[in-house]
LOVO-611076 format. One record per residue: x negated, y, z of N, C-alpha, C in turn; residue in three letters; residue number from 1. Coordinates in nm, 2 decimals. Layout:
! LOVO-611076
+--------+---------+--------+---------+----------+--------+--------+---------+--------+-----+-----+
| n.east | n.north |   n.up | ca.east | ca.north |  ca.up | c.east | c.north |   c.up |  aa |   i |
+--------+---------+--------+---------+----------+--------+--------+---------+--------+-----+-----+
|      X |       Y |      Z |       X |        Y |      Z |      X |       Y |      Z | ala | NUM |
...
+--------+---------+--------+---------+----------+--------+--------+---------+--------+-----+-----+
***
This chain:
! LOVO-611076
+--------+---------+--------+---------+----------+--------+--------+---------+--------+-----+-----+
| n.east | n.north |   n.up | ca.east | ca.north |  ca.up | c.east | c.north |   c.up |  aa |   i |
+--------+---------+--------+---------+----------+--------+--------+---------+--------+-----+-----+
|  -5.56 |    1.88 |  -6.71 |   -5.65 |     1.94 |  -6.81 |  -5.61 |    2.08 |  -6.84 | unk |   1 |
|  -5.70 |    2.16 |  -6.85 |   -5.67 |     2.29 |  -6.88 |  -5.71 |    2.37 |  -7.02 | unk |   2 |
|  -5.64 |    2.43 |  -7.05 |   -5.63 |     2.50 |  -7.20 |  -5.74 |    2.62 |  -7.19 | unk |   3 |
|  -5.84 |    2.64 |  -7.26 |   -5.90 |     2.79 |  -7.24 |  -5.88 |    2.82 |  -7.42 | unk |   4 |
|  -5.80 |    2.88 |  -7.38 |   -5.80 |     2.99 |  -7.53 |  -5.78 |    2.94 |  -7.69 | unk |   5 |
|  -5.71 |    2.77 |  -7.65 |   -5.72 |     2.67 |  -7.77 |  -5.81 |    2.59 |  -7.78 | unk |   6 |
|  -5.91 |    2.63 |  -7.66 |   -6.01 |     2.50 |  -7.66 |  -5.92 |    2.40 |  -7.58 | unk |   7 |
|  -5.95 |    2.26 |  -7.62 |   -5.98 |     2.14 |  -7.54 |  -6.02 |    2.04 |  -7.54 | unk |   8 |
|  -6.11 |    2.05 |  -7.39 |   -6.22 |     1.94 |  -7.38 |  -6.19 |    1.82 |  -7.43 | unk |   9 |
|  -6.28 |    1.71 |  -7.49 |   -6.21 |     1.58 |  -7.52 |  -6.27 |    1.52 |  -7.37 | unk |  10 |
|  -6.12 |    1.41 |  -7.36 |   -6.13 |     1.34 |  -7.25 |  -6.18 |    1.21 |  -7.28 | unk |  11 |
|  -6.26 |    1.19 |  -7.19 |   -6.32 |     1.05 |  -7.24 |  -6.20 |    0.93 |  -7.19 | unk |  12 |
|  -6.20 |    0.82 |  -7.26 |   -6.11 |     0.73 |  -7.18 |  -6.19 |    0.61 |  -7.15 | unk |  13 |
|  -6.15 |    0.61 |  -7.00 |   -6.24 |     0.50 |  -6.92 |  -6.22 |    0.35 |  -7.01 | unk |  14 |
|  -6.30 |    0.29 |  -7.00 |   -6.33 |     0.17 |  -7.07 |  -6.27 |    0.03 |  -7.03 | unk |  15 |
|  -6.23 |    0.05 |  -6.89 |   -6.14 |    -0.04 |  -6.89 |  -5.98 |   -0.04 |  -6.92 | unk |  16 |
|  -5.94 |    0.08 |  -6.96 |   -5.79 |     0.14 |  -6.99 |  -5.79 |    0.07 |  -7.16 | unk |  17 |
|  -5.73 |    0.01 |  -7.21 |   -5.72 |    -0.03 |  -7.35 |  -5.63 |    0.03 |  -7.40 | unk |  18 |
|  -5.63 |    0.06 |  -7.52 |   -5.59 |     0.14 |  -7.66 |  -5.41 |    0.09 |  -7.63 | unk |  19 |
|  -5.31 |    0.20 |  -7.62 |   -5.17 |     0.15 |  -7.62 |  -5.10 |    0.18 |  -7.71 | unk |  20 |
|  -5.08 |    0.11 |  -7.79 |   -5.01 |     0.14 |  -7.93 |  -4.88 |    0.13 |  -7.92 | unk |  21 |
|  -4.77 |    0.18 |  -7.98 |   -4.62 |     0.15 |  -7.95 |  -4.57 |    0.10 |  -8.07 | unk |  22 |
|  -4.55 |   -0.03 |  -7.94 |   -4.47 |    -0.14 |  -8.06 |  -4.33 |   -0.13 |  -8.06 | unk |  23 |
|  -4.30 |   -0.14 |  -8.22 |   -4.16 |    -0.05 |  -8.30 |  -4.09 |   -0.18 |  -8.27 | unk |  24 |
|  -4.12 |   -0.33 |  -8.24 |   -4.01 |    -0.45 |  -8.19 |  -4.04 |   -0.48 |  -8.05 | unk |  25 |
|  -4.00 |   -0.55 |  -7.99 |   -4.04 |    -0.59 |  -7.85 |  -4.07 |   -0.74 |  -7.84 | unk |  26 |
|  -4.22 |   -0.72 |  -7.81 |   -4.28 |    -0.86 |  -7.86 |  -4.32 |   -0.97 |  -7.80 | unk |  27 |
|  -4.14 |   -0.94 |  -7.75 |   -4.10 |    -1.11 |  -7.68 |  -4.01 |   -1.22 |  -7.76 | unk |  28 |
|  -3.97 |   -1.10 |  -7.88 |   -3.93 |    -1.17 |  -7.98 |  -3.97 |   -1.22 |  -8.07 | unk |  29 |
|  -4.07 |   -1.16 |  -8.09 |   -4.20 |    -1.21 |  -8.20 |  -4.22 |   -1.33 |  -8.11 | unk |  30 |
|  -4.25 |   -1.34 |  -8.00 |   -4.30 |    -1.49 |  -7.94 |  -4.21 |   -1.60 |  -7.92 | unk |  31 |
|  -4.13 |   -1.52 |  -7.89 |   -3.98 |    -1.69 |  -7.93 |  -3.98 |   -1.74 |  -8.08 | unk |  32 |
|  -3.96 |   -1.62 |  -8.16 |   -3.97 |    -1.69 |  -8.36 |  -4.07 |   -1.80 |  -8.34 | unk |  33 |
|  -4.23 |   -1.71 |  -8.31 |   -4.33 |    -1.76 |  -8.34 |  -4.33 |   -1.92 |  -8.26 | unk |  34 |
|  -4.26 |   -1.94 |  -8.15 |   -4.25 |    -2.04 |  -8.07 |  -4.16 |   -2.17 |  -8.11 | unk |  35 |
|  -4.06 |   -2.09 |  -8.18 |   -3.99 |    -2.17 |  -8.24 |  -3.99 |   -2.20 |  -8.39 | unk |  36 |
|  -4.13 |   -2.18 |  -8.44 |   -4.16 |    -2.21 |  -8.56 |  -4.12 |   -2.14 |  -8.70 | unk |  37 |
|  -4.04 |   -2.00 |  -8.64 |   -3.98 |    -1.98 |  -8.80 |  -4.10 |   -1.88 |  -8.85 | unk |  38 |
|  -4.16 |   -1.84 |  -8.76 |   -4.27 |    -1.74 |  -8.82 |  -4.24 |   -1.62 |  -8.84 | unk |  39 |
|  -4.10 |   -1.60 |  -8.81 |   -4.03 |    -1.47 |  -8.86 |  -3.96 |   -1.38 |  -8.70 | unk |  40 |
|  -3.96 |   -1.27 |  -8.72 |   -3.89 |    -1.24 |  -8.59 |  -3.76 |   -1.24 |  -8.64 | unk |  41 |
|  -3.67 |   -1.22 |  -8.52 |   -3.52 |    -1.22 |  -8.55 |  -3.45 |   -1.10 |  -8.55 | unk |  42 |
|  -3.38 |   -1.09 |  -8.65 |   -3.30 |    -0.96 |  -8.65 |  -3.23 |   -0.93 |  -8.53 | unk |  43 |
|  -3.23 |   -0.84 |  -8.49 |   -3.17 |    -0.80 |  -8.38 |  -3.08 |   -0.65 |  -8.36 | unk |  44 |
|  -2.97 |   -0.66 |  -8.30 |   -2.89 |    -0.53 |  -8.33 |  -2.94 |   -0.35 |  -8.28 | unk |  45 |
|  -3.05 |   -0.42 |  -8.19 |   -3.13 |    -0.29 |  -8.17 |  -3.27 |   -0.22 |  -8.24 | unk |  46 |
|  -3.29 |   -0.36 |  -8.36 |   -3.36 |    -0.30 |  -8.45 |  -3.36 |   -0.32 |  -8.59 | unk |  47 |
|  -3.21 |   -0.28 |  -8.64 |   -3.21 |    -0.33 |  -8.73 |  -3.29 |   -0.21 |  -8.80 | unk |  48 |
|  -3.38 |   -0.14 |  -8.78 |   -3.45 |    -0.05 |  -8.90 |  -3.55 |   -0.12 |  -8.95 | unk |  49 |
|  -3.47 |   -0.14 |  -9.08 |   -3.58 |    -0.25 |  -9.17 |  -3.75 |   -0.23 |  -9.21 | unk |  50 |
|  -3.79 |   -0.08 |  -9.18 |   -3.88 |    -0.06 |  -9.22 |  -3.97 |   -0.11 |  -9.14 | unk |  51 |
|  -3.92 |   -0.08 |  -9.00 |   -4.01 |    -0.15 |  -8.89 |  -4.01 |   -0.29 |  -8.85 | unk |  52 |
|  -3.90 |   -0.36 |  -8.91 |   -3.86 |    -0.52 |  -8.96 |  -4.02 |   -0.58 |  -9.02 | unk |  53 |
|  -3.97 |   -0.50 |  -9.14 |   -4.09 |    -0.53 |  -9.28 |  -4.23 |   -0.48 |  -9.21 | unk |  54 |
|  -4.26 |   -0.37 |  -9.13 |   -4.37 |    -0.37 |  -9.05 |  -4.42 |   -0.49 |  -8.96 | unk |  55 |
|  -4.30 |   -0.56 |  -8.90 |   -4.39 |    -0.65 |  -8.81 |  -4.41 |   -0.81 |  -8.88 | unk |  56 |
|  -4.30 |   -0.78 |  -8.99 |   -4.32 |    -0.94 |  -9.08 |  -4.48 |   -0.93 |  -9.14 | unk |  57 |
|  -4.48 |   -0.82 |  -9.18 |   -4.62 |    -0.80 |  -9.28 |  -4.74 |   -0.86 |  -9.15 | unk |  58 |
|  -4.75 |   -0.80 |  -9.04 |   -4.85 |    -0.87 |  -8.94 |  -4.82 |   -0.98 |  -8.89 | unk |  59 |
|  -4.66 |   -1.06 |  -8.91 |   -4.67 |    -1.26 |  -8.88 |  -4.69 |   -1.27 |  -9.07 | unk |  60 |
|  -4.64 |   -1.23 |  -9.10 |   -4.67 |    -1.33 |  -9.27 |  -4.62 |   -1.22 |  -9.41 | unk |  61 |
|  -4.75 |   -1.18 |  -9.51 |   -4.71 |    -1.10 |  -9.56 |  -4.63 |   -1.09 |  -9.66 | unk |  62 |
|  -4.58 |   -1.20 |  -9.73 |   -4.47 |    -1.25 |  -9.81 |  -4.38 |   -1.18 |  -9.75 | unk |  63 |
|  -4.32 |   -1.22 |  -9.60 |   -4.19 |    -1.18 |  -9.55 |  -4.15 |   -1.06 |  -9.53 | unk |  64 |
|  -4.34 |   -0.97 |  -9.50 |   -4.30 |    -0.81 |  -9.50 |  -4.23 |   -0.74 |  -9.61 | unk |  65 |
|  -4.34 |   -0.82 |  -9.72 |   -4.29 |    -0.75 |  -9.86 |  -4.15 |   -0.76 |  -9.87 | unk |  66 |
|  -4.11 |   -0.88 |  -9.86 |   -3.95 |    -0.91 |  -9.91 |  -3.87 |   -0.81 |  -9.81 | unk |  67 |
|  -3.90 |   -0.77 |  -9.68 |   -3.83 |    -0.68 |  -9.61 |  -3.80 |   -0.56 |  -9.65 | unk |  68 |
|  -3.93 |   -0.52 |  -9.72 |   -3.91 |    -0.37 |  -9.71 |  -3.90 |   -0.32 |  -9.89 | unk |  69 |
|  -3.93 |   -0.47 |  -9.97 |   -3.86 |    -0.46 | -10.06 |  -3.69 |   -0.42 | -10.09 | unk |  70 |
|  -3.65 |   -0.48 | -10.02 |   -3.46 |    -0.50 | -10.00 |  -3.46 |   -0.38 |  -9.93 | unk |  71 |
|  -3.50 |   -0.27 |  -9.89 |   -3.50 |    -0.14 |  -9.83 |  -3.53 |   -0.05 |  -9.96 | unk |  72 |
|  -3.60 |   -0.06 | -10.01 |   -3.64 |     0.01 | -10.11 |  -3.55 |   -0.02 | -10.26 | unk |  73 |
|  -3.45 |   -0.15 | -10.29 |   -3.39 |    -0.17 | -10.34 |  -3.28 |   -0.12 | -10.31 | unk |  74 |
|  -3.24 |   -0.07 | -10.14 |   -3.13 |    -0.01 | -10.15 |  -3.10 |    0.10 | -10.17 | unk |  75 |
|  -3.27 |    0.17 | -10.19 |   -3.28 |     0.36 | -10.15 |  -3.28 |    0.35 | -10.34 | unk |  76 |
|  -3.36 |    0.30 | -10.47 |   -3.36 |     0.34 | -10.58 |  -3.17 |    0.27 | -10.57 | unk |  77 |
|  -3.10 |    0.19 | -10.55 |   -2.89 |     0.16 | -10.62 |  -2.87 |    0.35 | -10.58 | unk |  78 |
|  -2.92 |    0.38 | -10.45 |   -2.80 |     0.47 | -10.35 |  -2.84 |    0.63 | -10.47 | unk |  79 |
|  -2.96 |    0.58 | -10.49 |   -3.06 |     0.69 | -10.60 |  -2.98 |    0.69 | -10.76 | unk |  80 |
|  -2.97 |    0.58 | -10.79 |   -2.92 |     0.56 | -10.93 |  -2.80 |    0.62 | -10.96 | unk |  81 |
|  -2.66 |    0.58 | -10.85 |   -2.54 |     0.60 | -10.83 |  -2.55 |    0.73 | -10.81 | unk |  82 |
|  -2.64 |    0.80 | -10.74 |   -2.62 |     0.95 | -10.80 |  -2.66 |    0.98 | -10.89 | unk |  83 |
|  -2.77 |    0.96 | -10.95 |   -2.76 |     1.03 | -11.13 |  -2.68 |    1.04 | -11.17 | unk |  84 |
|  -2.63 |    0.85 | -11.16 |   -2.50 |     0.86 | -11.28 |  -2.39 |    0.93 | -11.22 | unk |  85 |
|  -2.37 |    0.98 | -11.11 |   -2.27 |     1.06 | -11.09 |  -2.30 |    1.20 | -11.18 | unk |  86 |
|  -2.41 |    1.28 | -11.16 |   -2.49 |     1.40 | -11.21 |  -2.40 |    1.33 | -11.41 | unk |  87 |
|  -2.52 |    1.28 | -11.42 |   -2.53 |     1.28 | -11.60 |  -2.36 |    1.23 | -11.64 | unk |  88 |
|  -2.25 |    1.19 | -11.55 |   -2.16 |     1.16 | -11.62 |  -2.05 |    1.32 | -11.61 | unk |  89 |
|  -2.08 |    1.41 | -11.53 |   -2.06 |     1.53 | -11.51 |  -2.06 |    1.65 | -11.63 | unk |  90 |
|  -1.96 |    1.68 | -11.68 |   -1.99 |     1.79 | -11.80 |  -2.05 |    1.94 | -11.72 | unk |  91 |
|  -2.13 |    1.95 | -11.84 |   -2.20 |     2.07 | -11.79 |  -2.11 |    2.18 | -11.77 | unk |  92 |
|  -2.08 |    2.28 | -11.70 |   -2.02 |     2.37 | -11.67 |  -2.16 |    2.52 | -11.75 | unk |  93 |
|  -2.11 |    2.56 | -11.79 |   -2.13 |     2.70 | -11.83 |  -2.09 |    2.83 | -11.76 | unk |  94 |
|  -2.17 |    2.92 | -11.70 |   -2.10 |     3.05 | -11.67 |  -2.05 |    3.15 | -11.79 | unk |  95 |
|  -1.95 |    3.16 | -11.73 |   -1.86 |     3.27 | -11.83 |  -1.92 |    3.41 | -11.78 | unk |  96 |
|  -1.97 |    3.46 | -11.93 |   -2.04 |     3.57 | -11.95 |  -1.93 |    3.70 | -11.96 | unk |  97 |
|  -1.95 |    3.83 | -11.86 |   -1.83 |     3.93 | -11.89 |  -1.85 |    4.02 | -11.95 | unk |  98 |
+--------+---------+--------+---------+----------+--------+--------+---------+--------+-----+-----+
***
């Protein structure tokens, strides 16, 4: 496909090519949980990014997403807190005027 001047054509996509979305787990794992009844996928050491955890719990069961990405969000406001109170336990410093 070629560029004229910032134009570009839209390409149609043939009808038998289906929509590929990229999945953030690999969803052979979601089918063994799901196969083995826990409903949940399994943590695994190549994804442990919880956000995308709590993304795929929320589409097997939305209880489990919430609780995922709650416990993410519980870690980001502690890591958040612990620095205020670093800040507010800090005496103000003043510039010395010459």
């Amino acid at each position: 496909m070629m560029l004229y001047g910032g134009y570009q054509p839209k390409q149609k996509r043939p009808e038998d090519m289906p929509v590929v979305s990229v999945p953030t787990m690999p969803d052979v794992y979601i089918n063994k949980a799901l196969d083995k009844g826990l409903g949940l996928p399994p943590i695994k050491e190549s994804f442990i990014n919880t956000a995308n955890y709590g993304a795929k719990c929320m589409l097997i069961g939305y209880k489990a997403g919430k609780k995922a990405t709650k416990k993410r969000y519980k870690r980001k406001i502690k890591l958040l807190n612990q620095k205020l109170k670093a800040v507010k336990n800090k005496p103000i410093e003043y510039p010395e005027e010459s």
